[in-house]
N, C-alpha and C positions, 0 to 999 in steps of 0.2 A: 318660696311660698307665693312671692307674684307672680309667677309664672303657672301656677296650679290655678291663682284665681280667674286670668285672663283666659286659660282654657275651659273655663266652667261657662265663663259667659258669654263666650261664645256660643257653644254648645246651647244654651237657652236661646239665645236670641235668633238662630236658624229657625225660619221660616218650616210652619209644618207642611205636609203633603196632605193631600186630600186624601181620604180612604173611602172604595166603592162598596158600598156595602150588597150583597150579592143577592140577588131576587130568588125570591124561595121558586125549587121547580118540585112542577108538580110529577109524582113518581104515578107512572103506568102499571097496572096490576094484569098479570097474565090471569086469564079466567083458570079456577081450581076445576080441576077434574076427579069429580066424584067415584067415576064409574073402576076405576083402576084399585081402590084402595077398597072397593065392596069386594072385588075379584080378590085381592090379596088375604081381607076376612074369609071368605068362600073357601079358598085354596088351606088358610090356617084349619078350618072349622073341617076340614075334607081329613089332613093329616091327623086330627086330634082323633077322628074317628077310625081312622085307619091302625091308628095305633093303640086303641082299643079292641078292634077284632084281631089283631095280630098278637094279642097278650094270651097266654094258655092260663086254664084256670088251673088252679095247683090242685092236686088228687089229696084228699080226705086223708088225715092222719091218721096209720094204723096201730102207732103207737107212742107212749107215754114213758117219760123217764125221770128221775130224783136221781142230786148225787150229793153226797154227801163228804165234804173235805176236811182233812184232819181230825179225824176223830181218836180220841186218847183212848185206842186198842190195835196192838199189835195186827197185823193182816193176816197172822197164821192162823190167830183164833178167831178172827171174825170170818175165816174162812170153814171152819167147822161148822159154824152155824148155819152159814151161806150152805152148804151146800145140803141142811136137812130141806129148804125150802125151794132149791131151785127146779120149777117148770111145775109148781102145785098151782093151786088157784091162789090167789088174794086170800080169800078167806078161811081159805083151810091152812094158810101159811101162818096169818096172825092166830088162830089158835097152836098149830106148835109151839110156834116163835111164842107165847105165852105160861105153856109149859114148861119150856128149855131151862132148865138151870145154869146159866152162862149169861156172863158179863156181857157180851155182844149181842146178847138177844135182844136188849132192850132197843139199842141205835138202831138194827135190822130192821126190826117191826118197827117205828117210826120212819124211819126212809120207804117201806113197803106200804105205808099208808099214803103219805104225800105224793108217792107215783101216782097211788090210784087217785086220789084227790086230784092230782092234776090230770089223768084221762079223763076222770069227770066231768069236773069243772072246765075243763079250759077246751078237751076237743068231744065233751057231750059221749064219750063211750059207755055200754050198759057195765056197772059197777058187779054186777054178778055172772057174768062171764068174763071177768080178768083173768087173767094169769101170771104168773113171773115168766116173762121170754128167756130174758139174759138177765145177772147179778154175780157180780164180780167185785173184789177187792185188790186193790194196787197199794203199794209202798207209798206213805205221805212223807212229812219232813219228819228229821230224827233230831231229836234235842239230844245232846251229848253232855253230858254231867261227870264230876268226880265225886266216887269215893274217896271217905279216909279210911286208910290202912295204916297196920304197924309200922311202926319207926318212922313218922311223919311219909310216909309213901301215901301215893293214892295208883287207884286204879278206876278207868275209864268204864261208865253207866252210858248206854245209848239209850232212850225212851222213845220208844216206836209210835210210829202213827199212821193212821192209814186213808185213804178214800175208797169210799165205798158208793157203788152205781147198781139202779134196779131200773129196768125196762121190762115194763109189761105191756103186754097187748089184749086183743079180747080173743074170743076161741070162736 
């Protein structure tokens, strides 16, 4: 432990050094050049416009469509109905489609109005020159079910469903 103390005091008792303390320099400033960074907005403001008459305007939608997904009817029968209406006007469809005595008339005629509602509303076509172009029904998902039968058996129930699509245009 004397030997710890006599290297401590040592160590204190050395003479300090002087330290220079460094004169502040003054920093030179390159002059800013204005003129390069207008030419680069120029150049941006050149490309933004160019890339504006380069853009094609999209052609006037000539037609309208509603689909309607999984709906609880077979696609055979809502194909029956489909096809008393397909290629009449709008309006002479939802009076059939009103008459129909069929389960699937009712979903039709809703999907056949929302078509036209959205040629309306959405791309401004005249509501009394519609038509049904195309309306088609596809196979939706099948929910698969059991019966009971005798002697504790069952037997396999599929429950059909379908989507159904109407694209009308004007005449």
């Amino acid at each position: 432990m004397a030997e710890e103390k006599k290297t401590t005091a040592k160590k204190a008792a050395a003479p300090k050094k002087a330290v220079k303390k460094a004169e502040p320099v003054e920093e030179v400033k390159a002059p800013v050049e204005e003129a390069p960074k207008k030419a680069t907005a120029k150049k941006a403001a050149a490309k933004k416009a160019e890339k504006k008459v380069e853009a094609p305007k999209k052609p006037a939608p000539t037609e309208a469509r509603a689909i309607a997904k999984n709906v609880r009817l077979t696609p055979r029968k809502a194909r029956l109905v489909i096809d008393l209406v397909r290629g009449k006007n709008v309006k002479e469809a939802l009076g059939l489609l009103a008459m129909t005595n069929r389960a699937a008339s009712e979903p039709v005629s809703k999907l056949i109005k929302s078509a036209a509602a959205n040629a309306v509303n959405n791309f401004g076509m005249d509501e009394d020159s519609l038509y049904i172009a195309q309306i088609w029904a596809n196979d939706g998902l099948r929910m698969k079910r059991y019966l009971p039968r005798a002697k504790g058996s069952a037997s396999g129930l599929v429950k059909r469903n379908c989507h159904l699509t109407v694209v009308v245009k004007m005449r």
